[in-house]
Backbone as a chain_set.jsonl record, in Angstrom:
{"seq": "XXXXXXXXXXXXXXXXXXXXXXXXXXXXXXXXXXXXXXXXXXXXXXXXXXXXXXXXXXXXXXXXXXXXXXXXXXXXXXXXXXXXXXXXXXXXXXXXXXXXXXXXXXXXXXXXXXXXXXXXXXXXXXXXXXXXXXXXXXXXXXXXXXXXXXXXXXXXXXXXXXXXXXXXXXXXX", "coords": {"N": [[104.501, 137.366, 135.75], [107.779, 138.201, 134.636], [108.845, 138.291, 131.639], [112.402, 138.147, 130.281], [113.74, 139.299, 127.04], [115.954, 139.2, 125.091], [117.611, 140.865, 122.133], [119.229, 140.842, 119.499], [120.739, 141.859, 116.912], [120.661, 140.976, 113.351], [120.44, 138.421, 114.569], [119.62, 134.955, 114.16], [116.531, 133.683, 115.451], [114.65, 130.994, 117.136], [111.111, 130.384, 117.744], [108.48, 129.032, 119.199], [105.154, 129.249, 119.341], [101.896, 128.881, 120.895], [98.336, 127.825, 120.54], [95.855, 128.983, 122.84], [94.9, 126.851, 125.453], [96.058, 124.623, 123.864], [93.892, 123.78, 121.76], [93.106, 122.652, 118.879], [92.855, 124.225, 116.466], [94.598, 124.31, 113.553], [94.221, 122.19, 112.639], [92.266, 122.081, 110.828], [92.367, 123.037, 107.734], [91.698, 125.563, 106.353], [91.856, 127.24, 108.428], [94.734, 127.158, 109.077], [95.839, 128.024, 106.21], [94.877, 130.458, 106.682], [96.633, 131.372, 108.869], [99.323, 131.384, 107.641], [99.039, 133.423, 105.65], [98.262, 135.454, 106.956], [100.919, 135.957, 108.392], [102.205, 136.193, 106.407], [101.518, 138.515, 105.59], [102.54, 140.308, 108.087], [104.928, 139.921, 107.72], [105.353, 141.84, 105.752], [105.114, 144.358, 106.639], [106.801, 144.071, 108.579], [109.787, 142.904, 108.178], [111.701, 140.278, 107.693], [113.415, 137.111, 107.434], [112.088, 133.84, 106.936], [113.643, 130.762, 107.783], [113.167, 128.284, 108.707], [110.572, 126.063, 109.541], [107.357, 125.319, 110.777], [104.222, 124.013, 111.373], [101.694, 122.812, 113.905], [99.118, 121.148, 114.95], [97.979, 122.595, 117.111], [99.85, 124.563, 117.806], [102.996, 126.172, 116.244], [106.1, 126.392, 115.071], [108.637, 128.178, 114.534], [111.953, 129.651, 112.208], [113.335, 132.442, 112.349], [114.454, 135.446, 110.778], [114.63, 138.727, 111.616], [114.868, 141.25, 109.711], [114.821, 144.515, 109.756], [114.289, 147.857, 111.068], [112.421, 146.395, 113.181], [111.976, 144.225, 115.734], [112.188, 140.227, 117.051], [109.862, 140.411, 118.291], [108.355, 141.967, 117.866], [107.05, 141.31, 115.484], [105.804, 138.579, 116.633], [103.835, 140.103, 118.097], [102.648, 141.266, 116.065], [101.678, 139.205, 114.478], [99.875, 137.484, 115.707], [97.805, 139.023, 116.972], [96.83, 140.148, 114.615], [96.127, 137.816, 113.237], [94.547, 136.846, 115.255], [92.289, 138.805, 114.981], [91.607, 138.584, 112.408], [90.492, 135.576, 112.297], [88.337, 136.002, 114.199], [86.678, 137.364, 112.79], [86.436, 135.333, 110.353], [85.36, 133.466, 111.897], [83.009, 134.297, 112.64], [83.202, 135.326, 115.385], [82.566, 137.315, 118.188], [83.188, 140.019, 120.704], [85.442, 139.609, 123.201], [88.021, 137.777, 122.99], [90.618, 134.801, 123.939], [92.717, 133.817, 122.069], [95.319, 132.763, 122.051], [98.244, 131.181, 123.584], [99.66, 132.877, 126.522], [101.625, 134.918, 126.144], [105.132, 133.794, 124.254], [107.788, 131.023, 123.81], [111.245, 131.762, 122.887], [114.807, 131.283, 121.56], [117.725, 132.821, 120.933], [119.251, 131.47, 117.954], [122.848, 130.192, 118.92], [125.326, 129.174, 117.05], [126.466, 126.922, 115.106], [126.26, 124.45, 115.384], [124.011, 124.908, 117.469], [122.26, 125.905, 115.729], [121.685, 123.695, 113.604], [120.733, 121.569, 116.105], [118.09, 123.13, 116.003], [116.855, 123.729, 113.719], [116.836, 120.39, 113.553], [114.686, 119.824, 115.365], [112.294, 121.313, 114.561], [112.085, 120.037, 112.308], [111.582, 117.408, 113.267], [109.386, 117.348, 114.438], [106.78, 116.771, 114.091], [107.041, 114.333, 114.033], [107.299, 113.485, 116.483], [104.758, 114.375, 117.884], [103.317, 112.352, 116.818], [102.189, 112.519, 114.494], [102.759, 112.146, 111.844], [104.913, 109.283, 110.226], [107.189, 109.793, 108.844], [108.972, 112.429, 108.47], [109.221, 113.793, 105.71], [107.021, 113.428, 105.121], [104.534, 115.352, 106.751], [103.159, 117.978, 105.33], [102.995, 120.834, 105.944], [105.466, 121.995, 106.683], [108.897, 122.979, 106.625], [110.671, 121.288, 105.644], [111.039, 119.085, 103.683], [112.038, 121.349, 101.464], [114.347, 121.682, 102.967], [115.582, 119.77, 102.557], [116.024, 118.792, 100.28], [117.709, 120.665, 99.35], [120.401, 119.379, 100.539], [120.185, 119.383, 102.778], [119.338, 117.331, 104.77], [119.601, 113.735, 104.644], [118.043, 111.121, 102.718], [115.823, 109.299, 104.24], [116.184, 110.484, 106.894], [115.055, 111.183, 109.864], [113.246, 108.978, 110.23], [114.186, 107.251, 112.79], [114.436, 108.71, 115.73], [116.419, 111.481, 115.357], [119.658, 111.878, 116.537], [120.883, 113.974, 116.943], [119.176, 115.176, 118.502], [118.363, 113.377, 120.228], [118.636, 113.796, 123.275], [117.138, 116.214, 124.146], [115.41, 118.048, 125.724], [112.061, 117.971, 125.469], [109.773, 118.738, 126.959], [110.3, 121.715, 127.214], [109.987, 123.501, 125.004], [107.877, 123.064, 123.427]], "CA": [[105.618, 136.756, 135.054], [108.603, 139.542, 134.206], [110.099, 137.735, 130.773], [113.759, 138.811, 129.565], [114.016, 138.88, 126.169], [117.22, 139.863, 124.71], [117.442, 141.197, 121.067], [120.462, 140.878, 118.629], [120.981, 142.621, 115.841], [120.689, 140.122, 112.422], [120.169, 137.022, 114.999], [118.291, 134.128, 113.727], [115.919, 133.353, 116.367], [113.888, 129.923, 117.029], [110.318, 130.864, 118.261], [107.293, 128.423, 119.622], [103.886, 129.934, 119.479], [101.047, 127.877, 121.305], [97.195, 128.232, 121.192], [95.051, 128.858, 124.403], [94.151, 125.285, 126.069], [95.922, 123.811, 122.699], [92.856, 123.637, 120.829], [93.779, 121.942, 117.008], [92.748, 125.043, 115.337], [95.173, 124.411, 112.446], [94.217, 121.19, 111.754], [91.382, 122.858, 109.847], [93.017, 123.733, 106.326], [91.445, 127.308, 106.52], [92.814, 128.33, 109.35], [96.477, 127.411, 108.622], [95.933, 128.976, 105.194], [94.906, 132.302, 107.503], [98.053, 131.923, 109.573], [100.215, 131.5, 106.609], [98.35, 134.573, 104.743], [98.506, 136.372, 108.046], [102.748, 135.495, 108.446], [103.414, 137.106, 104.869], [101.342, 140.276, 105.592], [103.194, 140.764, 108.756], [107.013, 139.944, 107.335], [105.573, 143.514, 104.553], [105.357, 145.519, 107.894], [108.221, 143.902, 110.026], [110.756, 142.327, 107.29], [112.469, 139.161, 108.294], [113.805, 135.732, 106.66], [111.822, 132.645, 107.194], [114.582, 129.699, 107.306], [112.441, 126.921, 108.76], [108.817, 126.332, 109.827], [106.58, 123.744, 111.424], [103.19, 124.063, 111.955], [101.367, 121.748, 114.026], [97.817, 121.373, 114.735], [97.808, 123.623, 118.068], [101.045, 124.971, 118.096], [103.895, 126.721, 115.636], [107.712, 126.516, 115.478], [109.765, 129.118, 113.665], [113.108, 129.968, 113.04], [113.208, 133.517, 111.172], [115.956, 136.509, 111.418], [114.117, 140.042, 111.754], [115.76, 141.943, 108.421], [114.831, 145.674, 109.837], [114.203, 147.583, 112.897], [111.427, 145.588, 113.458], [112.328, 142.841, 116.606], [110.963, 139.374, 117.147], [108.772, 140.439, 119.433], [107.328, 142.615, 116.92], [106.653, 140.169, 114.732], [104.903, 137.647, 116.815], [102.91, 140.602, 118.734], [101.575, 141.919, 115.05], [101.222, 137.784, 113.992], [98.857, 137.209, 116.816], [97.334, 140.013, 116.858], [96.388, 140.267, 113.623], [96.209, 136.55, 113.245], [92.855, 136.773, 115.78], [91.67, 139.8, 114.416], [91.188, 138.004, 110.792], [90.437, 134.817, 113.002], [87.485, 136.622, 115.015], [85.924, 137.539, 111.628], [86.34, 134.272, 109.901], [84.151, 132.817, 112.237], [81.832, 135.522, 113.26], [83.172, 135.597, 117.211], [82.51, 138.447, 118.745], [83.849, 139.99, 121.942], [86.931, 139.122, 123.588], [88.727, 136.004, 122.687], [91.78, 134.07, 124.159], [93.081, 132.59, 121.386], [96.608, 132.275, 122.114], [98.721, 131.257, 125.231], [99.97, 133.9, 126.674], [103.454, 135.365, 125.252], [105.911, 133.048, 123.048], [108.847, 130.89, 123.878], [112.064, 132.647, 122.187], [115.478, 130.86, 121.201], [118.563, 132.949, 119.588], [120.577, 130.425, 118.017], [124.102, 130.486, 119.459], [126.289, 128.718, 116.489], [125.955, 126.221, 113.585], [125.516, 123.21, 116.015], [122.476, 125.316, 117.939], [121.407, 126.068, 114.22], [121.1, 122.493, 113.17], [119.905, 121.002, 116.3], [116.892, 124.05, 116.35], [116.627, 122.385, 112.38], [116.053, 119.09, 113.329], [113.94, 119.781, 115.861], [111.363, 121.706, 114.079], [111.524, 119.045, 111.309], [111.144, 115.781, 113.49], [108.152, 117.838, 115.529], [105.296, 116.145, 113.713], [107.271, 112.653, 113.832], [107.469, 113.185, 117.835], [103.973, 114.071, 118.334], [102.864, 111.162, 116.164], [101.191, 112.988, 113.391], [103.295, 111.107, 110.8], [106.022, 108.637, 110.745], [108.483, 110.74, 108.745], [109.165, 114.358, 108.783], [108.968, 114.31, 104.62], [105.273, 113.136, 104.852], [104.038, 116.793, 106.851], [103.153, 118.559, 104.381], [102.903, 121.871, 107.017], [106.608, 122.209, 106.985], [110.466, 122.961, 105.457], [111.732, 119.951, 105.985], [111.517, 119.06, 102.065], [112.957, 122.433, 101.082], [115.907, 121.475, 103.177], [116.249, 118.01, 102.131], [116.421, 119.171, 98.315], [119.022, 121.77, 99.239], [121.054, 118.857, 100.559], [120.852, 119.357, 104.504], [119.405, 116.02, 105.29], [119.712, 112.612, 103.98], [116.883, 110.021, 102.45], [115.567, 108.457, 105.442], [116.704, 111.062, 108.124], [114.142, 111.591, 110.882], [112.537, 107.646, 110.598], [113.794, 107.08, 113.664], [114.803, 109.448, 116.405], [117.803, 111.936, 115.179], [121.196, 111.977, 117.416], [121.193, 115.377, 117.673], [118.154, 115.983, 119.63], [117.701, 112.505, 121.62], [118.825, 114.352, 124.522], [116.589, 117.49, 123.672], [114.189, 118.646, 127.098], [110.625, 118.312, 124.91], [108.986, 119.777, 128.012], [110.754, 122.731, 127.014], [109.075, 124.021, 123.628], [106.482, 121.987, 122.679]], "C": [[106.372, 137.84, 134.295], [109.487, 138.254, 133.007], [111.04, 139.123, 130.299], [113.568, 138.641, 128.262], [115.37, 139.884, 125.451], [117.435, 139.872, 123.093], [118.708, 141.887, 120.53], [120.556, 140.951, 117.427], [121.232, 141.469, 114.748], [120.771, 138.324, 113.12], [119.245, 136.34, 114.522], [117.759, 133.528, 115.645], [114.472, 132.181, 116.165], [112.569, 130.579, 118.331], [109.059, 129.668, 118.22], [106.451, 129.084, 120.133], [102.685, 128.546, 120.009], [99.412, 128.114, 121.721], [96.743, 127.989, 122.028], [94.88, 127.415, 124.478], [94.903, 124.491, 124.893], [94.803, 123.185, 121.883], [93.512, 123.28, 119.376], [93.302, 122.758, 116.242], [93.552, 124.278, 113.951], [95.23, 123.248, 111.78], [93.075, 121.235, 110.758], [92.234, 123.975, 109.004], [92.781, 125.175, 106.254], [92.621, 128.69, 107.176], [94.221, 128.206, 109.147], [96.52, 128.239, 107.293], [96.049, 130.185, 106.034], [96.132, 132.228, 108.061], [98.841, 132.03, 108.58], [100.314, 132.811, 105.985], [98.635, 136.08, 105.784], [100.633, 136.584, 108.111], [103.109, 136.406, 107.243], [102.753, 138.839, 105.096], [102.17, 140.762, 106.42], [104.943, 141.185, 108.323], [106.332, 141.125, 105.978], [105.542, 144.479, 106.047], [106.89, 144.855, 108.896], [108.664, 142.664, 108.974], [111.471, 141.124, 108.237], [112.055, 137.61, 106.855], [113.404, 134.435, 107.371], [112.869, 131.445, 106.797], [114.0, 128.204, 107.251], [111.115, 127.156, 109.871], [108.391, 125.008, 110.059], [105.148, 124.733, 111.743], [102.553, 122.853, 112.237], [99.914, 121.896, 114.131], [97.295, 122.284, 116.101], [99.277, 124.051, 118.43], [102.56, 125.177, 116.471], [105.057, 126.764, 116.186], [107.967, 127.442, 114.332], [110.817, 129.639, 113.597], [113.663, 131.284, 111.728], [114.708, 134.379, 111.744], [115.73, 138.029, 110.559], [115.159, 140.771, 110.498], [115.586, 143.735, 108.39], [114.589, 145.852, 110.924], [113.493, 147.199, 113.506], [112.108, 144.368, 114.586], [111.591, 141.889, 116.681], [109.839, 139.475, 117.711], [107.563, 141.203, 118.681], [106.585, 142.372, 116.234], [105.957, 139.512, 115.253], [103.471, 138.752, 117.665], [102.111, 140.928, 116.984], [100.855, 140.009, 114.388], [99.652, 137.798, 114.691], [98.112, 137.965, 116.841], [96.03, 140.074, 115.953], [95.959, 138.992, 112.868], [94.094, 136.707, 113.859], [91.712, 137.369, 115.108], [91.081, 138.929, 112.815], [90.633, 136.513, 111.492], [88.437, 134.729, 113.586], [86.538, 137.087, 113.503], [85.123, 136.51, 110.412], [84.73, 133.034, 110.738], [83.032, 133.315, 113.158], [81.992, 135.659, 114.791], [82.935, 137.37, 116.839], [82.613, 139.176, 119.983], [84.922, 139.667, 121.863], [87.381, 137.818, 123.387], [90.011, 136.037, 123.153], [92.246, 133.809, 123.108], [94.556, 131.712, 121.523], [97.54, 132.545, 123.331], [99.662, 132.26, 125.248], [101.375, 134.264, 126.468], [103.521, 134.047, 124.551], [107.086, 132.281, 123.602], [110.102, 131.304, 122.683], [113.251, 131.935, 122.56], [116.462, 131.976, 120.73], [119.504, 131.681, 119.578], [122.405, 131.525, 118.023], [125.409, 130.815, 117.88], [125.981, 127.912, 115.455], [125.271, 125.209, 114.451], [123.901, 123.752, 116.596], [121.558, 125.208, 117.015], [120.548, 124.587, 114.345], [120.038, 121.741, 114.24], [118.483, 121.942, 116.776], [116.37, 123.672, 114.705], [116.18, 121.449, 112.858], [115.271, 119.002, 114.299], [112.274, 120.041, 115.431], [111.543, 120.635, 112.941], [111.206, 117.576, 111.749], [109.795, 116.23, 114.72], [107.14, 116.859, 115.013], [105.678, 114.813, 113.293], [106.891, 112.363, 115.84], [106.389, 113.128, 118.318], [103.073, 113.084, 117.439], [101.834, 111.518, 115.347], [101.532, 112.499, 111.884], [104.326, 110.397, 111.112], [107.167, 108.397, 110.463], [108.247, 111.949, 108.33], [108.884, 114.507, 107.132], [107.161, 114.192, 104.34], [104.247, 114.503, 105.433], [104.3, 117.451, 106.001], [103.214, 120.079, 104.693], [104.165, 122.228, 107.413], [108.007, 122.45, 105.98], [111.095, 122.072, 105.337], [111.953, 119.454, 104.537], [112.131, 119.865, 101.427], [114.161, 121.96, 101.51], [116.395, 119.901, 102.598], [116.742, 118.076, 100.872], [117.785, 120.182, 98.297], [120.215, 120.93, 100.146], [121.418, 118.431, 102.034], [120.421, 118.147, 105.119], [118.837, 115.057, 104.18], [118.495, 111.921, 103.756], [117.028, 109.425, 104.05], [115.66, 109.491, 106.998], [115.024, 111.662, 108.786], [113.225, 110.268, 110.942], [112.78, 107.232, 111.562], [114.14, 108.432, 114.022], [116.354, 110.431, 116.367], [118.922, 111.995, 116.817], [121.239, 113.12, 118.034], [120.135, 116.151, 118.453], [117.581, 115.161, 120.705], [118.28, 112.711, 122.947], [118.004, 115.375, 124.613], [115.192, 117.399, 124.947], [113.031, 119.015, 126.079], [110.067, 119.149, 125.523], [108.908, 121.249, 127.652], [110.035, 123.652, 126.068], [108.606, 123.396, 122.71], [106.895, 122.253, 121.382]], "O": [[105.783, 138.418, 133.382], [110.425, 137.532, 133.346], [110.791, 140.308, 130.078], [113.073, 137.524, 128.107], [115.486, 141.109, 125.441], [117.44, 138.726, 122.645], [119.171, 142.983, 120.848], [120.431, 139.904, 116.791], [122.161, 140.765, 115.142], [121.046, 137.312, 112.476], [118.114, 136.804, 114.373], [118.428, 133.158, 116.61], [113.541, 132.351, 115.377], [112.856, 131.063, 119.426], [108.673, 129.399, 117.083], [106.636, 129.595, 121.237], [102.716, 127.426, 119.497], [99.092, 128.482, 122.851], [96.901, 126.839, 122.436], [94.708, 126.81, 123.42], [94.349, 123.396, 124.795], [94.938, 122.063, 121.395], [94.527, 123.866, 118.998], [93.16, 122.318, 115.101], [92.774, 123.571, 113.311], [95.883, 123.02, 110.762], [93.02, 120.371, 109.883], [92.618, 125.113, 109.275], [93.733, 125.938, 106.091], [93.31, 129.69, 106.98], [94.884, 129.238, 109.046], [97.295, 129.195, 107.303], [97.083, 130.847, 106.123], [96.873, 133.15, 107.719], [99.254, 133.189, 108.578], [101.404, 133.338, 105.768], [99.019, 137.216, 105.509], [101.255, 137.58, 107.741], [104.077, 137.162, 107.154], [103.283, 139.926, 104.865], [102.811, 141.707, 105.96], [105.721, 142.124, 108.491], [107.149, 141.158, 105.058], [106.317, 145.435, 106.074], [107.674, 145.385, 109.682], [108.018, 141.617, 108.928], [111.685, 141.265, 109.441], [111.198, 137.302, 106.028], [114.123, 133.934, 108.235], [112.971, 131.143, 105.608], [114.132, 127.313, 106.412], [110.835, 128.053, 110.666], [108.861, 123.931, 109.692], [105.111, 125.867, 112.22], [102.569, 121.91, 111.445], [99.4, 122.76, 113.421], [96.123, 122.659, 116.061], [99.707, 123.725, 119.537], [102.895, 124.173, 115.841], [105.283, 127.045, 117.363], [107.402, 127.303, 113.247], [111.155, 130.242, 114.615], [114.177, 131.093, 110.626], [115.566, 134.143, 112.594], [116.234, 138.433, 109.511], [116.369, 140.634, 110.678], [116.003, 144.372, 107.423], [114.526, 145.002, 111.812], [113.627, 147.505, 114.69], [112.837, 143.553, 114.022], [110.39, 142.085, 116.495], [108.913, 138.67, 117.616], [106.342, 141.112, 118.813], [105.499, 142.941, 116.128], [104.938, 139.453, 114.565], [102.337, 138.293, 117.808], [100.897, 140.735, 116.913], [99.712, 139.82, 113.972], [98.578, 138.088, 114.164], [97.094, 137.316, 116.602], [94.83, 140.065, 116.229], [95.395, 139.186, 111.791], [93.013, 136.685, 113.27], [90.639, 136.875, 114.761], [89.893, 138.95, 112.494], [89.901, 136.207, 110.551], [87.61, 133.83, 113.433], [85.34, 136.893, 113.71], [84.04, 136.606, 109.833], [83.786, 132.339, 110.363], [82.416, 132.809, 114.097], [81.039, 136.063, 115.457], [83.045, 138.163, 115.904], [81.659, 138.733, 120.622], [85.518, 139.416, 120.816], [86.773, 136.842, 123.827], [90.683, 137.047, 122.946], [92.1, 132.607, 123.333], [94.829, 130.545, 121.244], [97.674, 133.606, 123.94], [100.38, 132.557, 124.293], [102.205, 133.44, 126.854], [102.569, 133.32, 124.266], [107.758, 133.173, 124.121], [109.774, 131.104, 121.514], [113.272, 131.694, 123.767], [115.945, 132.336, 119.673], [120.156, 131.097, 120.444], [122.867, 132.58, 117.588], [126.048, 131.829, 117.598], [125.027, 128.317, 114.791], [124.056, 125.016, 114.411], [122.849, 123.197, 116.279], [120.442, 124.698, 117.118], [119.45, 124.317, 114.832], [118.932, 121.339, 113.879], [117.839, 121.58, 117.761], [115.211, 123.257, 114.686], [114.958, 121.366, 112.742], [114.878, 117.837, 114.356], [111.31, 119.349, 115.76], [110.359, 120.404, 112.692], [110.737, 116.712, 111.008], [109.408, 115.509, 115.64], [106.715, 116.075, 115.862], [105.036, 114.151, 112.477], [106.388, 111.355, 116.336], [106.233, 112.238, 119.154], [101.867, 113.297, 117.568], [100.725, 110.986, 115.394], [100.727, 112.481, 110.952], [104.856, 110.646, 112.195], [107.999, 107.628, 110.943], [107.188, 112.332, 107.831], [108.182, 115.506, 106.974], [106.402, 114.766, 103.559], [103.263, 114.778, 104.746], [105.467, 117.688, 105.687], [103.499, 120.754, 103.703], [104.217, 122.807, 108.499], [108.066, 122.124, 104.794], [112.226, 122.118, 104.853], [113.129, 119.413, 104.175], [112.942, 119.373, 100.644], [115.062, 121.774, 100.692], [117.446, 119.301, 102.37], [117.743, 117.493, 100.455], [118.613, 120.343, 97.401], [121.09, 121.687, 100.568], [122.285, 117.678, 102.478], [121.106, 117.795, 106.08], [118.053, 115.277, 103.256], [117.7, 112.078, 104.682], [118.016, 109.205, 104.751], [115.174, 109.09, 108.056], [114.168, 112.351, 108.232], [112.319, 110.386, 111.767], [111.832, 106.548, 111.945], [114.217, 109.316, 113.168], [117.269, 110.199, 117.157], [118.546, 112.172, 117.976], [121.508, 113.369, 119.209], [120.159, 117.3, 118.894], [116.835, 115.494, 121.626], [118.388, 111.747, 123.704], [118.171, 115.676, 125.795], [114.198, 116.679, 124.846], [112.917, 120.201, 125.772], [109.764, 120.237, 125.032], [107.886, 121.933, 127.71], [109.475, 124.629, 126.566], [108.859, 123.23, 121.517], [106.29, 121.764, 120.428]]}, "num_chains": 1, "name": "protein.A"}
């Protein structure tokens, strides 16, 4: 598999990370603490602006925008990486481990509309796979940050938003 990835200078870019077999690692509090803990060491070696975030219980959305010469790719290879590595310690593995499917799906947003609907996607993720039955109740996400800073309304994501009920799921889990 030869991926393209194409890399633009102060682009915000939407990124889905997905563990091996989807295993629910992260629905064990620990381990999302470690990815979290892991995420801020990486953004002191490869700088970038977290805008919005989802974590689910086998699988991560993010939509950051690389702030040096550091590229996304840089970022999710030292995440992962270094993610296992602290991972592989935590619970005494030893040897080689899978942990995470192989590469990343990668997004730049285009425009404001791409913006928003790569926003309400990552905030109605854990309404779609039926882990709550509104987006303010995940507690594993920005979706309250943005709601307080005015970008969506009381009630928005109870049912199915407008701007993504056309949206190819298949696409990035």
């Amino acid at each position: 598999m030869n991926i393209r990835r194409y890399y633009i200078s102060d682009a915000l870019v939407f990124i889905t990370q997905i563990v091996q077999d989807r295993t629910p690692v992260f629905q064990e509090l620990q381990y999302l603490a470690l990815l979290r803990t892991t995420l801020q060491r990486v953004k002191d070696y490869h700088p970038f602006t977290m805008l919005a975030y989802v974590f689910l219980p086998d699988h991560f959305h993010l939509l950051i925008q690389p702030t040096s010469p550091s590229n996304f790719s840089d970022i999710m290879h030292s995440l992962k990486r270094n993610f296992t590595i602290a991972y592989k310690a935590a619970t005494g593995t030893v040897g080689q481990t899978v942990f995470w499917q192989k590469g990343f799906w990668d997004h730049i947003i285009r425009d404001e509309i791409d913006l928003q609907r790569h926003l309400d996607y990552i905030h109605y993720n854990p309404v779609k796979h039926g882990l709550v039955d509104r987006p303010e109740s995940w507690p594993h996400s920005s979706f309250v940050h943005w709601q307080k800073r005015g970008a969506y309304p009381e009630q928005w994501g109870w049912s199915a938003p407008t701007s993504i009920a056309d949206y190819n799921w298949q696409k990035s889990e």
